[in-house]
C-alpha positions as CSV (number, residue, x, y, z in Angstrom):
1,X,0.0,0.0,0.0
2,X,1.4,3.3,-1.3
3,X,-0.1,6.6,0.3
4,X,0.3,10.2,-0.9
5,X,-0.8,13.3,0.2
6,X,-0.5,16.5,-1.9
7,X,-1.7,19.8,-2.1
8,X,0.4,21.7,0.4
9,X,1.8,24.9,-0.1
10,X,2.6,28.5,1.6
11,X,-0.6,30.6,1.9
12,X,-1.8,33.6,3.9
13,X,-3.9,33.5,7.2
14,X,-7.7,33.2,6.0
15,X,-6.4,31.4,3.1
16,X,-7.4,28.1,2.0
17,X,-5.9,24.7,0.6
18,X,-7.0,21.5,-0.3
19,X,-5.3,18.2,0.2
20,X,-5.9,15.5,-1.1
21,X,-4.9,11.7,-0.6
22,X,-4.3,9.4,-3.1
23,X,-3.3,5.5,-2.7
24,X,-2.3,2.2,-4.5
25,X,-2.4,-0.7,-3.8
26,X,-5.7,-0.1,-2.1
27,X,-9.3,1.4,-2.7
28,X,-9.5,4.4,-0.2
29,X,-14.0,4.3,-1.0
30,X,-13.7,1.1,1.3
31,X,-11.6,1.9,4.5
32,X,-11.6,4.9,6.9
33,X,-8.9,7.6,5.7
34,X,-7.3,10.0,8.3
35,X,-5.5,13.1,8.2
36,X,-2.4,14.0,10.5
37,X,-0.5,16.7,11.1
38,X,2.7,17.3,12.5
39,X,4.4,20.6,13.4
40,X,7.5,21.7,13.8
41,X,9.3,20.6,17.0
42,X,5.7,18.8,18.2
43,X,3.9,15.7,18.2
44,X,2.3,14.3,15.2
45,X,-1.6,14.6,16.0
46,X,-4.9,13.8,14.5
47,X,-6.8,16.0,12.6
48,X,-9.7,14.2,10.8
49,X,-11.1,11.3,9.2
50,X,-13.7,9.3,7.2
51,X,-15.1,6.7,8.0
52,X,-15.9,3.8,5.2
53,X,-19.4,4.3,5.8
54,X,-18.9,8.4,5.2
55,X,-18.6,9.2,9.2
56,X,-16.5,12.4,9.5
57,X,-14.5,13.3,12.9
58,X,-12.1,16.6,13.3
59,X,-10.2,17.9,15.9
60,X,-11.3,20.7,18.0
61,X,-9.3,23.5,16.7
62,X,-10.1,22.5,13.3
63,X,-13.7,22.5,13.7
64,X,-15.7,24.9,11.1
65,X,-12.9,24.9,9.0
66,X,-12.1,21.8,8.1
67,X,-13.8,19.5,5.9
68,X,-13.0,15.8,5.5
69,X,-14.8,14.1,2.1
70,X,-13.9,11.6,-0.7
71,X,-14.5,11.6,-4.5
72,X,-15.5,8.4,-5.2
73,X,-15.2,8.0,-8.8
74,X,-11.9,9.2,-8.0
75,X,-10.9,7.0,-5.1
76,X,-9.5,10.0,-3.4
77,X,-9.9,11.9,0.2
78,X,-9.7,15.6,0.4
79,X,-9.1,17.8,3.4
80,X,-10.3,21.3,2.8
81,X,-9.1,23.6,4.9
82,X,-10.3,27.2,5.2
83,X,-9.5,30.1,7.6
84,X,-5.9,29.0,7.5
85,X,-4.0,30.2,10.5
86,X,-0.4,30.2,11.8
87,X,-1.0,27.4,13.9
88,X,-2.1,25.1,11.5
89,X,1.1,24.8,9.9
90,X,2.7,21.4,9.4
91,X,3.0,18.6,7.1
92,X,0.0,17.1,6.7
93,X,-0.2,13.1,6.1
94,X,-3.1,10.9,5.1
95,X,-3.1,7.5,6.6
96,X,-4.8,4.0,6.5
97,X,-4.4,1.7,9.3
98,X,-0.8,1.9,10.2
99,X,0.3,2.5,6.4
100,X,1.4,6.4,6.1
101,X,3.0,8.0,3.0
102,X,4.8,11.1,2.4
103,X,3.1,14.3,3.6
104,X,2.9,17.4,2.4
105,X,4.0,20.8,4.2
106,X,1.6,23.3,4.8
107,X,3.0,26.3,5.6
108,X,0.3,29.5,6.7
109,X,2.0,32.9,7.1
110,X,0.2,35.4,9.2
């Protein structure tokens, strides 16, 4: 199972970016997809996911401005994220059970 996440970039506070997750070796549509992040000098931590059956979790300070959802005929995950701030910055990985893949950096500027 291959992971990738992509999308990242360097964007302005109230800007907004989408990530999405893409995978082989795998269908995404059938497993729950989550979305970590991991900052600079801190613990990686969980941000979102989907469940197979569509079931969408975030974390607290992501709340409102995150949104978790999948493309189906694609087979892909997105995370948009709005109201970028400072804090959010980090690379951002997509995951399936314990497989994880290259992330990609966010970085928000205020």
């Amino acid at each position: 199972v291959q992971l990738q996440a992509s999308g990242g970039g360097s964007v302005q506070t109230e800007d907004s970016l989408r990530l999405s997750c893409g995978a082989s070796g795998l269908i995404l549509n059938n497993v729950a997809v989550g979305w970590f992040r991991q900052a600079p000098g801190k613990e990686r931590e969980g941000v979102s996911c989907i469940g197979s059956n569509g079931f969408t979790s975030y974390k607290d300070s992501v709340k409102g401005r995150f949104v978790v959802s999948r493309d189906v005929a694609k087979d892909t995950v997105y995370l948009q994220m709005n109201s970028l701030k400072p804090e959010d910055t980090a690379v951002y990985y997509c995951t399936v059970a314990n497989s994880w893949g290259p992330g990609t950096l966010v970085t928000v500027s205020s």
